[in-house]
N, C-alpha and C positions, 0 to 999 in steps of 0.2 A: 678257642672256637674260631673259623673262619672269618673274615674281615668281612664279607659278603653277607655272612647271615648276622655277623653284628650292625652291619650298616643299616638292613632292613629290620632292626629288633624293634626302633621306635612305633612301624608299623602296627606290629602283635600287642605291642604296651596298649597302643592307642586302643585298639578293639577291646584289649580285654579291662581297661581302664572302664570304656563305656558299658561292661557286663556280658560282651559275647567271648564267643570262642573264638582263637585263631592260632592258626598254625602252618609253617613253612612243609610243602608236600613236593612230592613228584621228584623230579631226576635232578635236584640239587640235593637234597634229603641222602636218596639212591648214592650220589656221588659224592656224601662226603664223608659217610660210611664207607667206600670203596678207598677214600683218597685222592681222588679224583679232582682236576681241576672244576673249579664252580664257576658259570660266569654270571648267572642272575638266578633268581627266585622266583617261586611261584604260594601263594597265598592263599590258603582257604579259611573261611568263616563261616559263623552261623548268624553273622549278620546278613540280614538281605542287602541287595542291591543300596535302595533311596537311604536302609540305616548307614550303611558305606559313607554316601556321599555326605551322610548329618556329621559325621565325625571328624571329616578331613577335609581343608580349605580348598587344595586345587587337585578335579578330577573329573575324567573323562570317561563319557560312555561308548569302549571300545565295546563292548560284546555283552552288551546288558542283558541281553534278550536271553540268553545264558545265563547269564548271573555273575559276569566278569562286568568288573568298574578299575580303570588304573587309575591311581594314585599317584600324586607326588608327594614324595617327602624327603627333605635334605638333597635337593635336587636330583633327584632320582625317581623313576618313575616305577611302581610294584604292578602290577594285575593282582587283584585282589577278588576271589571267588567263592561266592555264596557255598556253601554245601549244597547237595543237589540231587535230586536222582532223576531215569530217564525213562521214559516212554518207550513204545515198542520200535524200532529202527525200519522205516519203512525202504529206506535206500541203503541199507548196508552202509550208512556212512554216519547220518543224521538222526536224532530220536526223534518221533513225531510231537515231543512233548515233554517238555523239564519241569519238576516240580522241585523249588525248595523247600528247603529242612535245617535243621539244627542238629542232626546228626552226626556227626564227626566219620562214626563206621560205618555207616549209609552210605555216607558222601565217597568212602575210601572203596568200597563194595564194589561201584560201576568203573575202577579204572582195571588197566589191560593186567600189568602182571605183579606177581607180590611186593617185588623188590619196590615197584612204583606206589604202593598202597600203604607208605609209612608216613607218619605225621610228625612234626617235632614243634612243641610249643616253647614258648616264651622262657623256659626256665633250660630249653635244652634234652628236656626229656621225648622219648621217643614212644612215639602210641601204633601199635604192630599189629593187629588184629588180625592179621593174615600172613605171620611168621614171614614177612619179609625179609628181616635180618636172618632168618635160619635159610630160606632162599638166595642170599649173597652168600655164605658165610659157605655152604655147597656150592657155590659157582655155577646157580640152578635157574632156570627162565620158569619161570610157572605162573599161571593164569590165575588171575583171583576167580576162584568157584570153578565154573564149566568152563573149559578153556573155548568147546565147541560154540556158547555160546557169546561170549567175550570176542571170538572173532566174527559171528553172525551179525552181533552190534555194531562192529567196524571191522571190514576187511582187512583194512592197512595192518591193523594187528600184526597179520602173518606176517606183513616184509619188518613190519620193527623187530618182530620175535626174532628173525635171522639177520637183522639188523645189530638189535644186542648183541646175538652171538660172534657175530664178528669185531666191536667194540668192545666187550667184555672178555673175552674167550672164555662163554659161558656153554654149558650145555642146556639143551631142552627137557623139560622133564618128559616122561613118556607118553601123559594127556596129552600134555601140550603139541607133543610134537605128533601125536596120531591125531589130533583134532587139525591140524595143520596143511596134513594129508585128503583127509577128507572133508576139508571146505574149501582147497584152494583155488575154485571156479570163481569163490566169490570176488577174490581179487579184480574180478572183470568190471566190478561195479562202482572201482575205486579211481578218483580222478586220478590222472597222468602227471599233473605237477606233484601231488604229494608223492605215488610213487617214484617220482625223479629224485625227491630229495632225501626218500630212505633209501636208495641204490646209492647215490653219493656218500652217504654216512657208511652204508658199506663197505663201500670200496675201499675206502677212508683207516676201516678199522683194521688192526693188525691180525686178527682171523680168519681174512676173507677169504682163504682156501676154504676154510671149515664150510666157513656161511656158505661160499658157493655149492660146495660140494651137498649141502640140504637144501638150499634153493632147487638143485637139481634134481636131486631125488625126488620133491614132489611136486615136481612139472611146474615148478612155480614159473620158470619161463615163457611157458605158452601166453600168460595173462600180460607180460611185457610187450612194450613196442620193439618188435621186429626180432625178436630174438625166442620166437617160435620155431623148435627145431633146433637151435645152435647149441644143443651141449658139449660138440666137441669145441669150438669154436672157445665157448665161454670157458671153457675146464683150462685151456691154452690160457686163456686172459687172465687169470685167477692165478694161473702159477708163475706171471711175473710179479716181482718185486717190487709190488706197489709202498711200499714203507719207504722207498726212495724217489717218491711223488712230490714234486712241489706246488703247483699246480690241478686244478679241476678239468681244463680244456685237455691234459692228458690222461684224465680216464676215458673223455669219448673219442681222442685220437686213438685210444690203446682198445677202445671196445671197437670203433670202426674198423680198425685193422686187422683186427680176430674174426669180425665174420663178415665182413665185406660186402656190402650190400650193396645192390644196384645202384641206390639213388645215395650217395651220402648226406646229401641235404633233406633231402623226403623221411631219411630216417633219424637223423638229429630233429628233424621238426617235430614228428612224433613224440619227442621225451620232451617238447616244450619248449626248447631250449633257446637263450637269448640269439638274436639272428647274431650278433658280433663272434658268439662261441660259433655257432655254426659255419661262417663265412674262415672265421680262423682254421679249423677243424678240417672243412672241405678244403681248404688252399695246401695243407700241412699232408694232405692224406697220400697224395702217391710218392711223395718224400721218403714218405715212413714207409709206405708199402717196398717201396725198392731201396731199400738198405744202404747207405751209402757209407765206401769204406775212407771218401775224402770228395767232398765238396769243387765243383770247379766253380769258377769265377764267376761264370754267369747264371748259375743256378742258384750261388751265395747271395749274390745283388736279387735278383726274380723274388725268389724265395723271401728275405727281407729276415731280419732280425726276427721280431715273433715266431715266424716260422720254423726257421733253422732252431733257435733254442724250444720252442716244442720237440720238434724233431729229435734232437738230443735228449731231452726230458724222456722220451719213452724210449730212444735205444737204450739209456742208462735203465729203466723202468726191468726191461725185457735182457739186461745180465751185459751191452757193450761198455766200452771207456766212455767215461764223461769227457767227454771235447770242444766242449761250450769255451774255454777259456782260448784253445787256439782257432776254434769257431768266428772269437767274438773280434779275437785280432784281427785274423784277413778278412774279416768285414771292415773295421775300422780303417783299415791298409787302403781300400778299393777307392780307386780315383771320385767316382760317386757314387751316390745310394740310392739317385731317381732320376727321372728326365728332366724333373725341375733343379737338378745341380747342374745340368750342362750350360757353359757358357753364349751358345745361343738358342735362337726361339724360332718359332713358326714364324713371327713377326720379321723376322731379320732374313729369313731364307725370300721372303716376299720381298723385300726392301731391296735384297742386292740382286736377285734375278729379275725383277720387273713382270715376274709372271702371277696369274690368276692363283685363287689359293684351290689346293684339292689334292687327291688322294698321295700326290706325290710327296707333298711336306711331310706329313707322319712317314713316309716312308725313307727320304731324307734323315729326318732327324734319328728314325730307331737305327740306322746305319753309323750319325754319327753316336750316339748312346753306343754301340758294339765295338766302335772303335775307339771310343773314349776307356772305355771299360776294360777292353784289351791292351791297354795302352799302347795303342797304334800310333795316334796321334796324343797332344798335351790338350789339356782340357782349358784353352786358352781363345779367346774370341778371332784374337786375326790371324791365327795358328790355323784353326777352323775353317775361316773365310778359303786363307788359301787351299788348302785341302779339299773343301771344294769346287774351287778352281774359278773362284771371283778374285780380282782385282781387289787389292786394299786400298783405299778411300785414302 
C-alpha cells in the first residue's frame, strides 16, 4: 500500500475506533488506482464537525462551515470532512445550504465525476457505488448521475472534465461531453483564479492537443480571459511541445505569443496572475516574438538571465535547439550584468567635473555601460576617469 495512505491510516483507526465511519476519497483514491503519484489525502466521515474535534488533540477550523476540520496527527496535517449533501447552487459555484449526514453514498452522490466518487476505508477495501473503477479501467470521464446537472452545480466542472482529459488521456463519455456543450455559458459565472489553475493543470498534462482541441469545439474559449475568438491562435499553442516545459511563466509567454494581444499586461492581469509573472512575461514577450537565431551582446546583458532562459524555454517548447548552456556562457563571459557593476557612479562623475547633477550623468554613465559592455574600454576606475577625459588625481 502507498506510504501516504499508510501515513494517514492512524487518522480512519481513530474515527472508526470512536464508532463512525471514515474513509480516504477523491483524487488520491482516483490516483492510486491509476498508479499515479499521491502527494496528500482527502478524508471523509460521518462524524460531524465538533465529533471531529472530540477525538483529536490538535485541530483547526479551516472550512467548518462545510464540514472540513484539519487535523494533525504524526505531524501531519489531513482535512477531514463530514459527509454531506448540497442545497440548490444559487451561483454556479456555491450551494445555498450543506446538510450533514452519515451517509457514505450520499456524500459520494454530489461529487463531479465517477472515477472521483470512490471511497477506501481503513482495511483497504474500495466502496464504488458509481462504477468508478469500471470508468478508469475504460479510460472514461463520466459525471455521477446527470452530467448536465453536475455542471449546473459547479461550472468549473467543465474545465476539470477537459482538464482530466488532458492529464489522463481519458475520453468523455457521450453525456458527458453533450452536457458540456450545452452548458458552457455557464462557465461565465466561474471565478478567474480557479479557472487559471485548471488551464495550468492543462497545459501541464501530456493530452493537451486532445483537451484543447474539445475545449475548442465547444467554445469553451469564449468564457476565457481574452482568448475569445483565438482558435487559430490556440490550436498553434497546443501543437507545441509543452512535455518539454519546465517552467509555468512559459505557458503564458507561449500563450502570449500565439495570440498576441494588445496589452500583454492587461491580459496576463485578466488570468490573475502574480505581478512578478507578469513583469517577467511582458519583458520576455518581444524576445520571443522575434526569434532569435544568436543573441548580440547587448540584448544578452538588457535582457538579463531570466529572460533569455525563458526565451529559450519556449524556442525549445515550439521544436528549436536548447541553447541555454552556450546562452548561459556569454552571459557569464560579459564584462558586466548591471549598471551597478561598473566601476564608477553618478557620485564620482560630480566629484571630478564639479558640475550640478541632471540629465547628463545617466547619460554619461549609459554611454560608459555600452562601452564597458562592448569592451571598449576595461571596466577599471582610472581607465574610466581618463576616457572621460578628467585628469587622474
Amino acid at each position: 500500500m502507498n506510504d501516504v495512505f499508510l501515513k494517514a491510516l492512524p487518522v480512519l483507526q481513530k474515527l472508526t475506533t470512536a464508532g463512525f465511519e471514515a474513509y480516504f476519497v477523491g483524487g488520491s483514491v482516483r490516483d492510486y488506482l491509476l498508479n499515479r503519484t499521491i502527494s496528500d489525502v482527502d478524508i471523509a466521515t460521518s462524524a460531524f464537525p465538533e465529533e471531529v474535534k472530540e477525538i483529536f488533540q490538535a485541530t483547526y477550523d479551516t472550512g467548518i462551515a462545510h464540514g472540513t476540520v484539519t487535523v494533525r496527527e504524526n505531524k501531519e496535517c489531513y482535512e477531514v470532512t463530514t459527509f454531506r449533501t448540497e442545497g440548490t447552487y444559487e451561483d454556479f459555484r456555491r450551494p445555498s445550504e450543506v446538510t450533514f449526514i452519515r451517509s457514505l453514498e450520499e456524500d459520494l452522490q454530489r461529487r463531479d465525476f465517477t472515477m472521483n466518487a470512490i471511497a477506501m476505508d481503513e482495511h483497504f477495501d474500495l466502496h464504488d457505488p458509481f462504477s468508478g473503477q469500471l470508468a478508469i479501467q475504460n479510460k472514461e470521464i463520466k459525471a455521477v448521475g446527470k452530467a448536465s446537472e453536475r455542471f449546473h452545480e459547479d461550472a468549473l466542472r467543465m474545465m476539470r472534465a477537459v482538464r482530466f482529459l488532458s492529464q489522463l488521456d481519458f475520453e468523455l463519455d457521450k453525456e458527458t461531453e453533450n452536457a458540456l456543450g450545452s452548458q458552457i455559458a455557464l462557465l461565465q459565472h466561474t471565478s478567474v483564479e480557479r479557472i487559471t489553475v485548471e488551464w495550468i493543470k492543462m497545459i501541464k498534462g501530456p493530452a493537451v492537443k486532445r483537451a484543447m482541441d474539445l475545449l475548442l469545439q465547444v467554445e469553451m474559449e469564449t468564457y476565457l480571459p481574452g482568448l475569445k475568438g483565438e482558435k487559430v491562435a490556440l490550436t498553434e499553442f497546443a501543437s507545441w511541445n509543452w512535455e518539454k516545459r519546465t517552467t509555468e511563466e512559459a505557458i503564458w509567454l507561449g500563450l502570449v505569443v500565439a495570440v498576441k494581444p494588445t496589452n500583454v499586461t492587461a491580459f496576463l492581469k485578466a488570468w490573475k496572475l502574480p505581478n512578478k509573472t507578469i513583469q517577467l512575461v511582458n519583458k520576455a514577450y518581444q524576445d520571443a516574438l522575434n526569434t532569435k537565431e544568436a543573441w548580440l551582446t547587448e540584448e544578452l546583458y538588457h535582457a538579463g538571465k531570466a529572460v533569455f532562459s525563458l526565451v529559450n524555454e519556449l524556442n525549445v517548447i515550439r521544436g528549436q535547439a536548447n541553447k541555454q548552456a552556450a546562452l548561459d556562457q556569454a552571459y557569464e563571459l560579459l564584462p558586466i550584468h548591471s549598471k551597478k557593476d561598473l566601476a564608477i557612479s553618478g557620485a564620482d562623475l560630480l566629484k571630478w567635473s564639479g558640475e550640478n547633477a541632471g540629465p547628463w550623468v545617466k547619460e554619461t554613465l549609459d554611454n560608459v555601460e555600452r562601452a564597458v559592455l562592448l569592451n571598449e574600454i576595461n571596466n577599471e576606475k582610472n581607465q574610466l576617469k581618463r576616457w572621460l577625459g578628467y585628469h587622474e588625481e
